[in-house]
N, C-alpha and C positions, 0 to 999 in steps of 0.2 A: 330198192330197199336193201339187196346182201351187200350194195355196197357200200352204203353207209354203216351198216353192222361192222363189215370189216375195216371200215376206217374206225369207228369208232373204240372197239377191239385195238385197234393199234395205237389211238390214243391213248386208252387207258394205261395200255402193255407199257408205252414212252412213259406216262407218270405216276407209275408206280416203282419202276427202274430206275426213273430219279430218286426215289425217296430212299435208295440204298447207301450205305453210308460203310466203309467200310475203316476198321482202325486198326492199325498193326495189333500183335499180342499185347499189352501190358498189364501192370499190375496197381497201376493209377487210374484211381477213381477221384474227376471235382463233384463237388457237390453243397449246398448251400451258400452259394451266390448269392452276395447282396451286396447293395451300395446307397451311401447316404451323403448328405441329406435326398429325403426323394422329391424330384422333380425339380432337378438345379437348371439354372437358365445354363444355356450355352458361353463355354469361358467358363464357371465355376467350377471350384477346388472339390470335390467328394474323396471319399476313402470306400474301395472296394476290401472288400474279403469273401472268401471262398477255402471250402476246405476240400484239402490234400491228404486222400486214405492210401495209403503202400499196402495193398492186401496180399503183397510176397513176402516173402522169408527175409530177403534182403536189401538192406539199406541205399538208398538211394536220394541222389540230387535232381529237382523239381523245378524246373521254368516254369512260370506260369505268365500268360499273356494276358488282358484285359481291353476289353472292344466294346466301343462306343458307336453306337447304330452301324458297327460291324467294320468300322476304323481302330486300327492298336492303339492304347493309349499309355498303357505303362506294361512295364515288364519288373520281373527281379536276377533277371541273366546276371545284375553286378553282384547279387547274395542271391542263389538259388536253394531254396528248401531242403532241408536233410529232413528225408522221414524215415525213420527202423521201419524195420519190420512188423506190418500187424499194426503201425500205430498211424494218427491222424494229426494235421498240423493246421494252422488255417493261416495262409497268404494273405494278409495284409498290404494296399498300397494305394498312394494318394494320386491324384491324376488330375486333371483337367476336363471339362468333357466338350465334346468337338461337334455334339447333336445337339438340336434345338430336344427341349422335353416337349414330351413325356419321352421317355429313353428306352431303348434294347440294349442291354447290357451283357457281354457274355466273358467265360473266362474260358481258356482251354492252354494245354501243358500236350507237350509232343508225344504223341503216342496215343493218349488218352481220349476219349468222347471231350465234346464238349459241353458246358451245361449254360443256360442264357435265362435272362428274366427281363420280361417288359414292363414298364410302368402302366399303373391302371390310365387307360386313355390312349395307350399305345398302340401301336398297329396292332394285328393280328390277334395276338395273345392276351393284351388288357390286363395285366400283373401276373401273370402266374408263373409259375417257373417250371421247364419245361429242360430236357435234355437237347440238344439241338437237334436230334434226330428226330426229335418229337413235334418239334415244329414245325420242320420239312413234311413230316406224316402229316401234320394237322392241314398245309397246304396244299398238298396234294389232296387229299381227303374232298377239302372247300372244291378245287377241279374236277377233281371227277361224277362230283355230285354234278357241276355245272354240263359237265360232257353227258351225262344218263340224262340231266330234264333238258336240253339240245335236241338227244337222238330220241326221245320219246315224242316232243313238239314235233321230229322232223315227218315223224311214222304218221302221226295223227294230221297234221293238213294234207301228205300224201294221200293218206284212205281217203281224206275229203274233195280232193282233187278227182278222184279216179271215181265218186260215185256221182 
């Protein structure tokens, strides 16, 4: 029985360790991801947008990437965002999408978290939009829940074995 505690225990310890996510310092926050039309077949044209907060003193140039069931599918590296200081911009760009719908859609810029949104009907998430750290939590979460009702079934035919 301790040994399953401390496997178990170590399981948990591996997927919560995953769900660590770490991003250098910045001053770039995305946020408000969207893309339309919603639920385009695979091959069709959509236009993402996301916006770009600078919450430092100083003005700064913004790459922004765009991922399609977590494939790049447009950038703006050839016109990268200028955002001042204190202010908000929102990244505009048209793309292709290279997933069958319902879609995972995320955008993320160097430095910065990234932020993503599923379509309703999508894997995991089913529309909502989520930080991508928050989705990794949400999965791990789903795991762990599976690993405690595992070691609980394992406790209970053990004691039924042993009487």
């Amino acid at each position: 029985m301790t040994a399953s505690l401390v496997f178990i225990a170590l399981f948990l310890g591996a997927a919560t360790a995953s769900v660590a996510q770490t991003h250098g310092a910045t001053d770039i926050t995305l946020s408000r991801l969207s893309v339309v039309p919603a639920q385009a077949a695979k091959g069709d044209s959509v236009t993402g947008s996301v916006s770009v907060q600078n919450n430092g003193h100083t003005p700064t140039s913004v790459v922004v990437t765009f991922f399609d069931g977590g494939a790049p599918v447009a950038d703006n590296s050839a016109n990268p965002a200028d955002v001042r200081g204190g202010a908000t911009v929102i990244v505009q760009l048209s793309f292709t999408t290279v997933a069958e719908a319902p879609h995972c859609y995320s955008a993320q810029a160097p430095g910065s978290a990234p932020v993503g949104r599923c379509e309703s009907g999508g894997h995991i998430l089913g529309g909502i939009n989520l930080p991508l750290g928050g989705q990794a939590l949400a999965a791990s979460l789903g795991v762990v829940s599976v690993a405690i009702a595992a070691a609980l079934l394992l406790a209970v035919l053990r004691r039924r074995q042993k009487s």
